[in-house]
C-alpha positions as CSV (number, residue, x, y, z in Angstrom):
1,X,-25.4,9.7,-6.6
2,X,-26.3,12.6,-8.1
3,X,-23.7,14.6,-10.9
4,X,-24.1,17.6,-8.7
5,X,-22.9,15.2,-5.5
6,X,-19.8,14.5,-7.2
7,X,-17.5,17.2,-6.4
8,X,-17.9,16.2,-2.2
9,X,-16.2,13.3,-3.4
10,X,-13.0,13.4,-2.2
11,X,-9.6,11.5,-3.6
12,X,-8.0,8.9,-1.7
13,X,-6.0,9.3,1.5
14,X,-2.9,8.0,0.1
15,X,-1.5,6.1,-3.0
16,X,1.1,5.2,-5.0
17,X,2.1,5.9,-8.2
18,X,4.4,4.1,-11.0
19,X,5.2,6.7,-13.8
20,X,7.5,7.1,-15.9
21,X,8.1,10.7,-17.9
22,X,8.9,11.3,-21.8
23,X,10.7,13.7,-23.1
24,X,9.3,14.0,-26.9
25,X,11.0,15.8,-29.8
26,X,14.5,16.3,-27.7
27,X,16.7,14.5,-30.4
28,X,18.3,12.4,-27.9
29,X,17.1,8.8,-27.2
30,X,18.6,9.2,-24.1
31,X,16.4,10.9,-21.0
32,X,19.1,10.2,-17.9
33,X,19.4,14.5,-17.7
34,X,16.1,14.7,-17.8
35,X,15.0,12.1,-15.3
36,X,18.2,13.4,-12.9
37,X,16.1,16.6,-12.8
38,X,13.1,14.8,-12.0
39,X,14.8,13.1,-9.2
40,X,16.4,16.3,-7.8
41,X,13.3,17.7,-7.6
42,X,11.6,14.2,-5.8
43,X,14.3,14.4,-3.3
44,X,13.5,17.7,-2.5
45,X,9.9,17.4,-2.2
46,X,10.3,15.0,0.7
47,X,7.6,12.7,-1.0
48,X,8.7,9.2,-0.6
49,X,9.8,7.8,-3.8
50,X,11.9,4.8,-5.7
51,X,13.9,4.9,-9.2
52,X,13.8,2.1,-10.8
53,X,14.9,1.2,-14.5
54,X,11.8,1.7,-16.2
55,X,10.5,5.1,-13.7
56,X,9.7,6.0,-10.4
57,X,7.8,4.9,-7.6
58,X,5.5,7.9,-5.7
59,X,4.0,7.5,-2.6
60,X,1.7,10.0,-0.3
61,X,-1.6,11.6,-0.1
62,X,-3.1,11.9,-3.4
63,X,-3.1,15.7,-4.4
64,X,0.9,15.5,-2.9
65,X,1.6,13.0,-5.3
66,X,-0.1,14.1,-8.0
67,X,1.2,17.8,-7.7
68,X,4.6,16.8,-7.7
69,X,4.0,14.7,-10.8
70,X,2.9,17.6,-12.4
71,X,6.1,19.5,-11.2
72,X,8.4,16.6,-12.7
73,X,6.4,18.0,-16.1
74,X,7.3,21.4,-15.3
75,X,11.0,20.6,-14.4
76,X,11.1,18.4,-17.7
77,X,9.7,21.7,-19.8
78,X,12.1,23.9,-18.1
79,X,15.2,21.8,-19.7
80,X,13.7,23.4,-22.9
81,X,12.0,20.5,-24.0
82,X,8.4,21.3,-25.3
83,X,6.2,18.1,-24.9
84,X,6.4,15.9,-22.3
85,X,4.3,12.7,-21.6
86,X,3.5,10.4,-19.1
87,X,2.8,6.9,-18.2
88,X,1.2,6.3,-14.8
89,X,-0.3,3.4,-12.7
90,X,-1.7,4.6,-9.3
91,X,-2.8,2.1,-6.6
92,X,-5.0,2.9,-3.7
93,X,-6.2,0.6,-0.6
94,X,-8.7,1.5,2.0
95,X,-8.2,-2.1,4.3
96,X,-4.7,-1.1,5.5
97,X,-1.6,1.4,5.0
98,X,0.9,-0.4,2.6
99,X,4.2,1.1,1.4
100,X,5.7,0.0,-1.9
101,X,8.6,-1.4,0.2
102,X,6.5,-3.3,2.1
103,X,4.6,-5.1,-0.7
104,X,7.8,-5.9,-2.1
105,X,8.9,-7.7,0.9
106,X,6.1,-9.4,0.9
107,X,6.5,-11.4,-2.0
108,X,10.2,-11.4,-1.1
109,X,9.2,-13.3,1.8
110,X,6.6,-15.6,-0.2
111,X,9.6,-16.5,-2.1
112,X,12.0,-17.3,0.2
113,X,9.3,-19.8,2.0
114,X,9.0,-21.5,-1.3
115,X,13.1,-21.9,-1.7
116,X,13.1,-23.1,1.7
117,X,10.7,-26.1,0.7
């Protein structure tokens, strides 16, 4: 391919992403105000999506997820902090449409076969 080919390229039909935001320089160790924003603004977004202890779990088209990722910065920065970071895994599959939930459950169910046994 070509370099001038690569911008037909287009992103993935849907993923899922694990991130987790950071506050830096607040001079609180403690981010729950922060990440209550962040989850406000999730639920409002209507983009499927799971707290967990650690961050969040986005799911949707790419550029849906990825935008509202960038808004959880922009809700972080208007709390007054300046610098904000991010940790992110995303996933993509082309074979079949996969929720979070359902992968999950799948291992869910690989265990329970095995405590069955």
């Amino acid at each position: 391919m070509r370099p001038s080919d690569y911008s037909a390229i287009p992103t993935p039909a849907r993923c899922y992403v694990d991130f987790c935001i950071l506050p830096l320089g607040t001079g609180n160790t403690s981010v729950a105000q922060e990440v209550a924003e962040v989850q406000k603004l999730l639920k409002a977004s209507g983009v499927a999506h799971t707290m967990h202890s650690a961050g969040t779990t986005v799911e949707g088209s790419w550029d849906e997820v990825m935008k509202v990722i960038g808004q959880a910065h922009a809700v972080v920065h208007q709390t007054g902090c300046a610098r904000v970071q991010s940790s992110m895994r995303a996933g993509t599959r082309t074979d079949k449409p996969q929720t979070a939930e359902e992968k999950v459950k799948r291992v869910e169910e690989i265990l329970a076969k095995e405590e069955e046994s």
